[in-house]
N, C-alpha and C positions, 0 to 999 in steps of 0.2 A: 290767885292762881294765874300765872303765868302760862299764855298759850302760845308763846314765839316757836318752839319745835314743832306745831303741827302743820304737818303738811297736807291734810286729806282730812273731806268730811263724809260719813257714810252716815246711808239711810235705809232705813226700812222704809216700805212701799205700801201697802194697803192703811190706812189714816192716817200716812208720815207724808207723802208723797200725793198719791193717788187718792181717792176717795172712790171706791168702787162699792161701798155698802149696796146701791140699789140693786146690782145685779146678784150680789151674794144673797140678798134677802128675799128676791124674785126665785130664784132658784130652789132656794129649801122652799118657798111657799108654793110653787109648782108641785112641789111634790104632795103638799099638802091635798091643793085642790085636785090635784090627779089621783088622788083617793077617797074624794067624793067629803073630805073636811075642810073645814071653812077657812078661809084665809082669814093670816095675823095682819096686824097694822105693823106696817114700816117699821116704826118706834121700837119695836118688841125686837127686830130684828139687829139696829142699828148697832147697839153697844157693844154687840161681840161679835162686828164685822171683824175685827181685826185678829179673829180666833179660827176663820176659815169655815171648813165643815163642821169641825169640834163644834164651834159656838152654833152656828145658822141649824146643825141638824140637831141640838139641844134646844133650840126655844120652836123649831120645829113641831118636832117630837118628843121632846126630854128624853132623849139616849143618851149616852156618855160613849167614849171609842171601845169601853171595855164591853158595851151592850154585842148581843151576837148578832145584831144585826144591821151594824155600823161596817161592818166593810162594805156589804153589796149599796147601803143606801147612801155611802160616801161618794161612791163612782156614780148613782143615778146621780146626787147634786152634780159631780163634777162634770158633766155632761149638760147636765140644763146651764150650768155656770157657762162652759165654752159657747153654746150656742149663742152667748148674749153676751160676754162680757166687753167688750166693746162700745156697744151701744152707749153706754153713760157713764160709764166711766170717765173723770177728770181730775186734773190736776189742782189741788189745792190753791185757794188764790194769793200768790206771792210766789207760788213755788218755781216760774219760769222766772221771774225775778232774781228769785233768791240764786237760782243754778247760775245766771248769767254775773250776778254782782262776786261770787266764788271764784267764777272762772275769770276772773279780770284782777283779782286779787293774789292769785296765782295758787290756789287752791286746785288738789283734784277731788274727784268725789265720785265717790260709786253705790249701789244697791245691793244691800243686804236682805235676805227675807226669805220666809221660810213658803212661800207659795212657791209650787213646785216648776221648773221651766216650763213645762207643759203650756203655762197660763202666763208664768213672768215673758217669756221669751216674745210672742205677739203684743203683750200691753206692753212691753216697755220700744218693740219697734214702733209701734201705731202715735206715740208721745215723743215731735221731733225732738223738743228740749232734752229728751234722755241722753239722743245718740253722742255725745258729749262724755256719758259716762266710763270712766278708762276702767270699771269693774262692776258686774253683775252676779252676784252668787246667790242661787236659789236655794230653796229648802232638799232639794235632792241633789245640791252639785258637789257637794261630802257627803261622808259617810253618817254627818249628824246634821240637828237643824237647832235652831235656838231654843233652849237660852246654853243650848253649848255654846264655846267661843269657835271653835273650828271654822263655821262660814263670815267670819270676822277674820281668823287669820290668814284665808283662803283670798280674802279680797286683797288684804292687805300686802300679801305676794303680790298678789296682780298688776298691784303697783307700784309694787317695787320700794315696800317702804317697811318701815318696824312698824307694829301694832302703836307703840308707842306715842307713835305720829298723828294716831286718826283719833278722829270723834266720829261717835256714835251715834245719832238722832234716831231716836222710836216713838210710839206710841203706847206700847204695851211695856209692865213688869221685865217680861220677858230676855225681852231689846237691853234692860238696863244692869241686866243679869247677866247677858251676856258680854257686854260690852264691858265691862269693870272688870268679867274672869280673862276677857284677852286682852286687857293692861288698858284699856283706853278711857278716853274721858266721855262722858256720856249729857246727854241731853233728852230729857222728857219733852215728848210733844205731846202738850194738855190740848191740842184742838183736833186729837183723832177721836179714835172709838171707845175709848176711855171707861164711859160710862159712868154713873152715877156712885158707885158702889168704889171706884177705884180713886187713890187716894194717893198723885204720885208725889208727892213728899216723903212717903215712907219709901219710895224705890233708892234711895241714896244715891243718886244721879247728880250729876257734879252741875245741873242747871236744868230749866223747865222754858218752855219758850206758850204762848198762847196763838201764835201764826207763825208762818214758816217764815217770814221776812224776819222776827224779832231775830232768827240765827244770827245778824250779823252784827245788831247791838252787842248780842250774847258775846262773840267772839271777841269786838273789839274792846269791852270792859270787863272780860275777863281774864 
């Protein structure tokens, strides 16, 4: 596979980029103990950070968003989430690397992902290494979120380029779903939230990285 036309690498952000599980899992467990039941262990949490509320207020409570009572307890996590999400939040280790060795290569790269501004918009100023990124699309800056292609080809205006051009890096099915329906070439990152159950060889993702520095093995041997 030849990758001399791509001009742009994009990313998804919670286990691609970021690693924010602790305050995702703090959050839904707030909720827990704020109703007098016992808190989970971390671990229980972890796997489906990168599923937002969906995951944290299911290992929570085992709701699903069809349960009726997933609206009102969506917005209490996403309220314990803003209070804290700062706090521990960081960036994957390679990933200031990785953005700096792209950006000397003459790569752009932007953020994809379906956490809504609300939340993308402060974590990604609070992270100097971002300000860098010539495109940001959150899960509420179209009309769809992933694994439509749409905040894929919203970025990909952004910079001015064909879909064609970019690669995709995620952590989630998702990510690799969406990135293949808006033409592009895509990348598994087996070191997000993955979890034990998820099996990303069957995502058909046109490569797999185990830390974010491998991206640029990836790129130049493929």
């Amino acid at each position: 596979m030849m990758i001399s036309n791509v001009q742009a690498v994009l990313f998804d952000l919670d286990g691609t980029l970021v690693d924010s599980a602790p305050e995702l899992g703090a959050a839904a467990d707030k909720m827990r103990t704020d109703r007098g039941l016992p808190s989970l262990p971390f671990e229980r949490y972890r796997p489906l950070a990168g599923a937002g509320a969906r995951g944290m207020l299911g290992i929570a409570f085992d709701i699903t968003p069809h349960s009726p009572e997933f609206i009102s307890m969506r917005e209490e996590f996403f309220v314990n989430y803003e209070a804290t999400m700062l706090l521990n939040t960081h960036v994957f280790e390679g990933v200031v690397d990785l953005i700096g060795a792209l950006r000397r290569q003459g790569f752009s790269w932007g953020i994809v992902t379906n956490k809504s501004k609300r939340f993308t918009e402060p974590l990604v100023r609070s992270i100097p290494a971002f300000s860098s990124a010539g495109a940001v699309v959150s899960g509420d800056t179209t009309a769809h979120a992933k694994p439509h292609p749409e905040p894929l080809f919203e970025a990909a205006r952004r910079l001015g380029l064909e879909p064609a051009r970019c690669i995709y890096v995620g952590d989630d099915e998702r990510d690799i779903v969406a990135g293949r329906a808006a033409g592009m070439r895509t990348v598994a990152a087996t070191y997000g939230y993955m979890g034990a159950q998820a099996d990303a060889s069957l995502w058909q993702a046109d490569g797999a990285i185990e830390s974010p520095i491998e991206l640029l093995q990836w790129l130049n041997q493929a």
